[in-house]
C-alpha positions as CSV (number, residue, x, y, z in Angstrom):
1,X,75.9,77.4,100.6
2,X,77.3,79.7,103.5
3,X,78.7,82.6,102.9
4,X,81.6,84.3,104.5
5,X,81.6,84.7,107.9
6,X,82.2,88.1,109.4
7,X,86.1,87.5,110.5
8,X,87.0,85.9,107.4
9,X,85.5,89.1,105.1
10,X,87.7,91.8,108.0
11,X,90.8,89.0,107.6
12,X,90.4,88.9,103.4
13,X,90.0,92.8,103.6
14,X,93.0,93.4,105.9
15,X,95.0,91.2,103.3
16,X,93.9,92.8,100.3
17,X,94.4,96.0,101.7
18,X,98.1,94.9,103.0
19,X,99.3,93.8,99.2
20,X,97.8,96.3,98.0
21,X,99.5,98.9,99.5
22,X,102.7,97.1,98.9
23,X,101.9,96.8,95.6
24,X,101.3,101.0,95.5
25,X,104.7,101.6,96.7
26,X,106.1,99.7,94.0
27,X,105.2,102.6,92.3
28,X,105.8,105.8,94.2
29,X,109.1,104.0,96.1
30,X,110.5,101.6,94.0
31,X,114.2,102.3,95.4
32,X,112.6,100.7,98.9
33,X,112.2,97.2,96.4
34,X,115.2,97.4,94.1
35,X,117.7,97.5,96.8
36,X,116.8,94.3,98.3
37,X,116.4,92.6,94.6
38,X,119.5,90.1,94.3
39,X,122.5,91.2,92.4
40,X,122.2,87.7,90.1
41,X,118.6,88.7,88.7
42,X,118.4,91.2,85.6
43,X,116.6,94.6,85.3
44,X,115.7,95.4,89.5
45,X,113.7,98.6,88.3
46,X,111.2,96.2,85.6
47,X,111.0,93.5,88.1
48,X,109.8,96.1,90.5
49,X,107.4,97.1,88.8
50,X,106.4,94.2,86.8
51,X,105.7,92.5,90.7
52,X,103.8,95.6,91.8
53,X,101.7,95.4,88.8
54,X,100.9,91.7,89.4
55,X,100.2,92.6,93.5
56,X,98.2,95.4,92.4
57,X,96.3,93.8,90.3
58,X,95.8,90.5,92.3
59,X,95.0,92.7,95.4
60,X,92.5,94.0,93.5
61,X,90.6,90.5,92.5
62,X,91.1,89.8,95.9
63,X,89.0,92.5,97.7
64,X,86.6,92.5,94.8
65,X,86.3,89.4,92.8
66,X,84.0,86.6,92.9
67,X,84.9,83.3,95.8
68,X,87.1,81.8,92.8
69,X,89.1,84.4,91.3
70,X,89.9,85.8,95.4
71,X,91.4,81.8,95.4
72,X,93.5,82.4,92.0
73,X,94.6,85.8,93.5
74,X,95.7,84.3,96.5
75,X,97.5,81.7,95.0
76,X,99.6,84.9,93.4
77,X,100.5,85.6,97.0
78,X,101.7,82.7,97.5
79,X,103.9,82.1,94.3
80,X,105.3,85.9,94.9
81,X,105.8,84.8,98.5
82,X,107.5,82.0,97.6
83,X,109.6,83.7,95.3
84,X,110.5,86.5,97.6
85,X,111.9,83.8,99.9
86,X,115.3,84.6,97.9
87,X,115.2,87.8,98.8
88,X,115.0,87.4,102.4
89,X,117.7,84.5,101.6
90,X,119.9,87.6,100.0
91,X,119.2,90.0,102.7
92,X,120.4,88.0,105.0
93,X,123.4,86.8,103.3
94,X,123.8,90.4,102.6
95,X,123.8,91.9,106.0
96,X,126.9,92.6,107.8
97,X,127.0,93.6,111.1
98,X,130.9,93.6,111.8
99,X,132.0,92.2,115.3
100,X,128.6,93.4,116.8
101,X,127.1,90.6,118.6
102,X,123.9,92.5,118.4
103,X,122.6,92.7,115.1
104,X,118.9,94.1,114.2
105,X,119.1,94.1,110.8
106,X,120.0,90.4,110.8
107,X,117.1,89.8,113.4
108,X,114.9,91.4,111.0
109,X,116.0,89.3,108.4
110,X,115.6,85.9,109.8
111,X,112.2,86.7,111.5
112,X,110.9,87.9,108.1
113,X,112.2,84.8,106.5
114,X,111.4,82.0,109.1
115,X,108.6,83.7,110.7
116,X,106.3,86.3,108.6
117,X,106.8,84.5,105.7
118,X,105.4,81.7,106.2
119,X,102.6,83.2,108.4
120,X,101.6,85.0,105.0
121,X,101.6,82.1,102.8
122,X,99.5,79.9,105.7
123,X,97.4,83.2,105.3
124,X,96.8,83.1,101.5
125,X,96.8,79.6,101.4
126,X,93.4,80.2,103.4
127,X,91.7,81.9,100.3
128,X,93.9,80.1,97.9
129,X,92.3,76.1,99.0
130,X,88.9,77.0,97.6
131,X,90.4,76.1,94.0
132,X,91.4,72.5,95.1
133,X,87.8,71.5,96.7
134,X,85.7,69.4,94.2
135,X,81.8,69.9,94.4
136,X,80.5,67.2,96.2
137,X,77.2,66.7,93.0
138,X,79.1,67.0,89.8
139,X,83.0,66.1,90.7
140,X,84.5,69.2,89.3
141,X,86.4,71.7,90.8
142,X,84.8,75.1,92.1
């Protein structure tokens, strides 16, 4: 069996170090999070931190944990990306710009939501599709 190749261990480790120090900031900056949290879910400061704990944590099994458990962690990413699609949703809503025809912060918004976004789940999903290959001797799952 192969292991991983040299760009996908710098691609894994750029990820894990990218939610990971979102997942710090959580922490030491939570007003940068709880300002963006929609005004229809409960508790912004717990679901702050509860999400940072969970990126944290998943970061961590991502850098360091065996093939599978980096696939489990990048499936995280991609439920908490999903899930964060409603903030981007909200942000946008959110954002007025007045009569100004030229808007950045509504740019910002819609490249997050229809650009990086999905760029980061595609980029998960990566690490993530190791859980849903079956071995080709015994018929289970990896």
């Amino acid at each position: 069996m192969r292991g991983e190749s040299r760009l996908g261990k710098i691609s894994r480790i750029l990820q894990g170090l990218m939610y990971l120090g979102s997942g710090l900031i959580h922490f030491f900056r939570p007003e940068l999070y709880t300002g963006l949290i929609p005004d229809y879910l409960p508790d912004h400061m717990v679901l702050v931190i509860f999400s940072g704990v969970i990126e944290f944590i998943a970061s961590l099994i991502f850098l360091f944990g065996s093939k599978y458990w980096r696939s489990v962690a990048a499936l995280a990413f991609i439920f908490m990306l999903l899930f964060f699609f409603m903030v981007h949703v909200e942000y946008i809503r959110d954002t007025d710009c007045g009569s100004d025809t030229f808007c950045p912060r509504l740019m910002i918004g819609w490249f997050r939501l229809i650009i990086v976004q999905p760029i980061f789940i595609w980029w998960a999903a990566y690490y993530a599709k190791d859980l849903f290959k079956k071995k080709k001797d015994s018929g289970r799952y990896r």
